[in-house]
N, C-alpha and C positions, 0 to 999 in steps of 0.2 A: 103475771108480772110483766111490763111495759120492759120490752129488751131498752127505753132510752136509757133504764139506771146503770147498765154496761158503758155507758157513755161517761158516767161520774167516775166510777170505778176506775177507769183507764185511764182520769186527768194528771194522774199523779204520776204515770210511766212516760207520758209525753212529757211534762212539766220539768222532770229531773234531766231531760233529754236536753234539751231549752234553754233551760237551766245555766248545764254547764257551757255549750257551745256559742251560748249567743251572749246573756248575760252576766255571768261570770271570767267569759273569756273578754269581754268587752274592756270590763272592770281592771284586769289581769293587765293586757296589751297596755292601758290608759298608767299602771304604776310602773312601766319597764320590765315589764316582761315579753319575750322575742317571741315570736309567731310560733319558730320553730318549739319552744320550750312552751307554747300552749298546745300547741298540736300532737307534742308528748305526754304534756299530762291530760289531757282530753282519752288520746290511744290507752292510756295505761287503766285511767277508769273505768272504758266503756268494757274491758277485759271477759266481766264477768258476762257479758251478755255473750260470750262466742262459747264458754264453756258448761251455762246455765244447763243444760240438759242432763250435767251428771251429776245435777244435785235435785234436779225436780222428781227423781223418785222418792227422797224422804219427805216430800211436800205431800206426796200422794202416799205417804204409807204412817203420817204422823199428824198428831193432833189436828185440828179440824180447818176446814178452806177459811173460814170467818176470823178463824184463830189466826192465821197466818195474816192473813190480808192486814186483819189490825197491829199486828207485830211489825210488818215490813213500814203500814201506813206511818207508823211513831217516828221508827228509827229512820224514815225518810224525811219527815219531816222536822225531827229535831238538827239532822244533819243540816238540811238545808239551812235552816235560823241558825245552828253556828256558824255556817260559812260566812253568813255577812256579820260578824262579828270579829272574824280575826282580820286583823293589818295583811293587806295583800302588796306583794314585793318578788321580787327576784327569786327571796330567801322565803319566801312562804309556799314555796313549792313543794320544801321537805314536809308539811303540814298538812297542804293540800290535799295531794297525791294520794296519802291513804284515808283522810277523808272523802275523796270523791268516788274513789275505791268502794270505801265501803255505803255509799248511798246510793250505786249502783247495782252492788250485791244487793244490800236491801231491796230494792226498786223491784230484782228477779224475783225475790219471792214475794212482793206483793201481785206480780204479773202474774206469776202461776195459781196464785190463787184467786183470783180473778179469769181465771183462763175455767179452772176447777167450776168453780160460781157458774158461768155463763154456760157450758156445760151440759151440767146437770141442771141448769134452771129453764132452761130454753126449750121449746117442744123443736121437731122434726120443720115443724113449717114455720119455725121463727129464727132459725141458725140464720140465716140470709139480715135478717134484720140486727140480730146481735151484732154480729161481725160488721156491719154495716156503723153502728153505733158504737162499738167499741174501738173502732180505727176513728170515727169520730172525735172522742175520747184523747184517743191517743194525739191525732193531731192539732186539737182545741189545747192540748196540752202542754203543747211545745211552746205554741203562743203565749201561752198565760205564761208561763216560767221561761223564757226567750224574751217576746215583745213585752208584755205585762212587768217583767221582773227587771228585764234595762230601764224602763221609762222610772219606773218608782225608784232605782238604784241613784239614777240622774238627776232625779229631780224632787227627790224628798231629802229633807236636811241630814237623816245619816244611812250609812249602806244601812247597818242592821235591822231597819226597820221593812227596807225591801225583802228582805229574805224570810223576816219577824211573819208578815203577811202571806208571803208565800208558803212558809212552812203551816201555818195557821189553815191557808185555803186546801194544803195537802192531807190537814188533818182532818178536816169535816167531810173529806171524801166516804169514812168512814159509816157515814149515815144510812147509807141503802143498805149497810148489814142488818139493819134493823127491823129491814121487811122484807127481806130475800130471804128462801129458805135455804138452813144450808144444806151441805153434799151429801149424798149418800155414801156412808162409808161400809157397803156388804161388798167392796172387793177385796176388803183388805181382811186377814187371817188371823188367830189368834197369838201366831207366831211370828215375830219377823219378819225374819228370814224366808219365811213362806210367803208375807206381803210381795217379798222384792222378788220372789218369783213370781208369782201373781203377776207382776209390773211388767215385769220379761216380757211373760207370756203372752202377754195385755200386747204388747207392742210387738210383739212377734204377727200376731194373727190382722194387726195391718198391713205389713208387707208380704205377708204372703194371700191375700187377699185381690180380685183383680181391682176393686175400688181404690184398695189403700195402695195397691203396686203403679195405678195409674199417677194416683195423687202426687206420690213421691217424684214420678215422669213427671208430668206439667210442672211443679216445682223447681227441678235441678234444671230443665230449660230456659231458654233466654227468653222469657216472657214474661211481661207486667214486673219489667227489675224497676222503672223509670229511674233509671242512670242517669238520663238526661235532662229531669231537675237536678241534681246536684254538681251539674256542668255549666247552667245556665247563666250565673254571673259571670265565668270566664270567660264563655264565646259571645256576651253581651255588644262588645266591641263592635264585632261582626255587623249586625244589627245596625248599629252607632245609639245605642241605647242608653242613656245618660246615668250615674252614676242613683241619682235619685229615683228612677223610672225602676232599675235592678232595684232598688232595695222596697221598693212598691208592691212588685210584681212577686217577689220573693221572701214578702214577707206576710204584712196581715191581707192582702188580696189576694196571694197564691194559696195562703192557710185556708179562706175562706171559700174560695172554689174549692179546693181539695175536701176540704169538709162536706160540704153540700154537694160537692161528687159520690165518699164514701156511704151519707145516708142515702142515698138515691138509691144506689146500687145496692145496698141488702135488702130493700125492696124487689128487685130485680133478680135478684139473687134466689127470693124465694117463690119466682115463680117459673126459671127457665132451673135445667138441669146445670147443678151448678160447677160442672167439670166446664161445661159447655160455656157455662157465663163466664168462666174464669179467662178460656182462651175468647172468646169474643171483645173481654177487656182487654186483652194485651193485643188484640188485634185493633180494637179502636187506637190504644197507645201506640203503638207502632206506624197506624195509619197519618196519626198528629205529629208524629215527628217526622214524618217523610214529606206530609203537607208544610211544615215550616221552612225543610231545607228547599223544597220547591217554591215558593213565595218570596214575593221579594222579600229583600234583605233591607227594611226600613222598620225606626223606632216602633210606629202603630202595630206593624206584622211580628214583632216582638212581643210587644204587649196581649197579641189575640193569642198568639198560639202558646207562650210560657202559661198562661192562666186557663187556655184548654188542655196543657201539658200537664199541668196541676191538680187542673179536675178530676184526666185520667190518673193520676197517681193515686190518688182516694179513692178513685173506683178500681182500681186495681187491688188495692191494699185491701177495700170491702169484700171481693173475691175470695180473695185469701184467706182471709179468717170465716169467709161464711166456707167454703171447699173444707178445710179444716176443721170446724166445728162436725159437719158431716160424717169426717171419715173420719174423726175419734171415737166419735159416738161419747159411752161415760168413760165409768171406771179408772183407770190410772190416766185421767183426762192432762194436767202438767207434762207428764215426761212424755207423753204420746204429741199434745201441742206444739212443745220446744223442738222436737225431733224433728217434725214437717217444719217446723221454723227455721232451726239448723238448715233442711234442705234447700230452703228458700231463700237462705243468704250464698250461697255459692252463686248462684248466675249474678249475684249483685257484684260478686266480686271479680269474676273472671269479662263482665260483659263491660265493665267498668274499664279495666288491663285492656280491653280491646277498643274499647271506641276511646279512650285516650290518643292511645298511640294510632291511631287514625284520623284523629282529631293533628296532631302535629305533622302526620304526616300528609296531611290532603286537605284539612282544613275543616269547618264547623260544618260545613253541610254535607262532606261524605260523612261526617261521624254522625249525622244524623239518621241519613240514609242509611249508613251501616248497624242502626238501632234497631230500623226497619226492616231489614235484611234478616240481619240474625231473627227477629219473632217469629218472621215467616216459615223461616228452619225452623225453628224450631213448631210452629204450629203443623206444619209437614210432616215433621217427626211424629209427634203426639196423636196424629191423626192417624198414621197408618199403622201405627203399635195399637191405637185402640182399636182398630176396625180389625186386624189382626186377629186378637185378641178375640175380640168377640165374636169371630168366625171360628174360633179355634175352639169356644166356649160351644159353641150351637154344635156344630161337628159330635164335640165329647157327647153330647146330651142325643143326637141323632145316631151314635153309635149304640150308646146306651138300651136306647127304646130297642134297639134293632134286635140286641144282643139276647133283650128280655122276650 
């Protein structure tokens, strides 16, 4: 099976993404609703994605990955076509709120089953590619339900029909269940309760593992977060980069580099060691953003480096899920994913706290260079823990023989 079908699969996690941030909040802002009171109910949605981990063990201990995917894919999709159908207002927020809620809940369990899928469906030398196609996925998806879902909201004679079609495009995602095989379910027990320890277990013998112990390092460190696309309409200024040229660069041009970054890179993924690709992306990233704060500060040098900023973002992201596909291996493959997932949002959030308030206090191009800075620690880091590590491994194995 061709890893692109991991690409369909995933349109529907970007899409809800897009969805609400770009064209729903567009929508929102346009009836008199305050920035601030979309940026709460945006916060209050995206909820279930920070806490998704303590629920993807009953994904992996209950009815089946295909079962799920089309469960989440429905109630995603119906959610979304209601949304363009209620009257949006100040006062439609009390309504909102827990529908946006729950088509983000949904979303999680269509991701972990789709996490499950790729998985178990992918061999050893195609994890690189998977991951590569399914961030793909992910961010062809944002577009379609972001760019795709404002234009048709704008420009077709009623909301409902924009949402009508997108809910519709979320639901035919559903098609590759048709010739994907599904999961293997011999980890799970006759009992339970024995499942959910199975799962434990399952997830215990990654981290005490030196692959799964490394993985979790490279994660919580400041590499490959790209903070600094989501900084880049602010410090556009900086630049003198025109209001139109930012929403170019940051919209279907930056999507489309990033895209055609992420497939590249699960290529590359699966032919370099992929601890190895992982920091070598974050070290191109890191090297892109030290290149821009260095360059001049003119529209044109805006436009090169945001869209190779971009790039590295997709090839970062392909990293990630190809490193991750790896080091789950099968069996309780959702709660094992989410977990390295969870790890992998921390540096977005702390490295975020830091090049802000660097950002105001020295300005766009230290917070640049300080993007760069922190990788470098941290590839520093990573490097002498693994070499460590692996000296400490040879040694046990050299005492060993000796012993014997």
């Amino acid at each position: 099976m061709h890893p692109v079908v991991f690409l369909v699969l995933y349109l529907p996690f970007g899409a809800v993404a897009g969805y609400l941030s770009v064209a729903l909040a567009y929508q929102l802002r346009q009836s008199g609703v305050s920035t601030a009171q979309i940026a709460g109910l945006i916060a209050f949605a995206t909820a279930p994605h920070v806490f998704k981990v303590l629920w993807a063990p009953l994904v992996d201990t209950t009815f089946s990955a295909k079962g799920w995917y089309a469960a989440g894919a429905s109630v995603v999709a119906a959610a979304v076509a209601l949304a363009g159908t209620l009257p949006l207002g100040p006062a439609s927020l009390g309504y909102l709120g827990p529908l946006a809620f729950l088509l983000n809940l949904a979303v999680t369990f269509l991701g972990m089953a789709a996490e499950i899928l790729m998985a178990h469906s992918t061999t050893a030398a195609q994890k690189g590619q998977a991951g590569g196609w399914s961030q793909a996925g992910n961010i062809g998806g944002a577009g379609l339900g972001g760019g795709a879902g404002l234009w048709m909201a704008t420009h077709l004679a009623y909301p409902w029909i924009a949402s009508g079609v997108l809910g519709l495009a979320i639901l035919l995602c559903v098609l590759p269940l048709l010739v994907l095989p599904d999961a293997s379910r011999d980890h799970r027990r006759p009992r339970y309760m024995q499942s959910l320890l199975g799962v434990a277990s399952d997830v215990w013998s990654i981290a005490k593992s030196r692959p799964g112990f490394l993985a979790l390092l490279i994660f919580i460190l400041p590499l490959g977060t790209g903070t600094a696309a989501n900084l880049m309409p602010s410090i556009a200024g900086d630049w003198k980069a025109s209001a139109d040229l930012v929403a170019a660069v940051s919209g279907v041009a930056g999507g489309l580099f990033a895209t055609v970054g992420a497939i590249g890179a699960g290529f590359v993924c699966d032919r370099l060691e992929r601890k190895s690709a992982y920091a070598l992306f974050s070290a191109l990233q890191a090297a892109c953003a030290l290149a821009m704060a260095l360059a001049p500060h003119t529209p044109v040098m805006f436009v090169v480096f945001a869209l190779a900023y971009a790039a590295s973002n997709g090839i970062a992201y392909a990293g990630f899920s190809a490193l991750t596909l790896e080091t789950i291996g099968k069996g309780a493959a959702a709660t094992k994913y989410n977990l390295l997932a969870c790890f992998s949002n921390v540096p977005i959030l702390y490295v975020a706290l830091i090049e802000g308030q660097v950002q105001t206090r020295w300005g766009s191009t230290a917070m640049l260079a300080s993007e760069a800075v922190l990788a470098g620690f941290g590839l520093v880091v990573f490097g002498a823990i693994a070499l460590a590590t692996t000296r400490r491994g040879i040694q046990s194995a050299v005492n060993a023989t000796s012993g014997a």
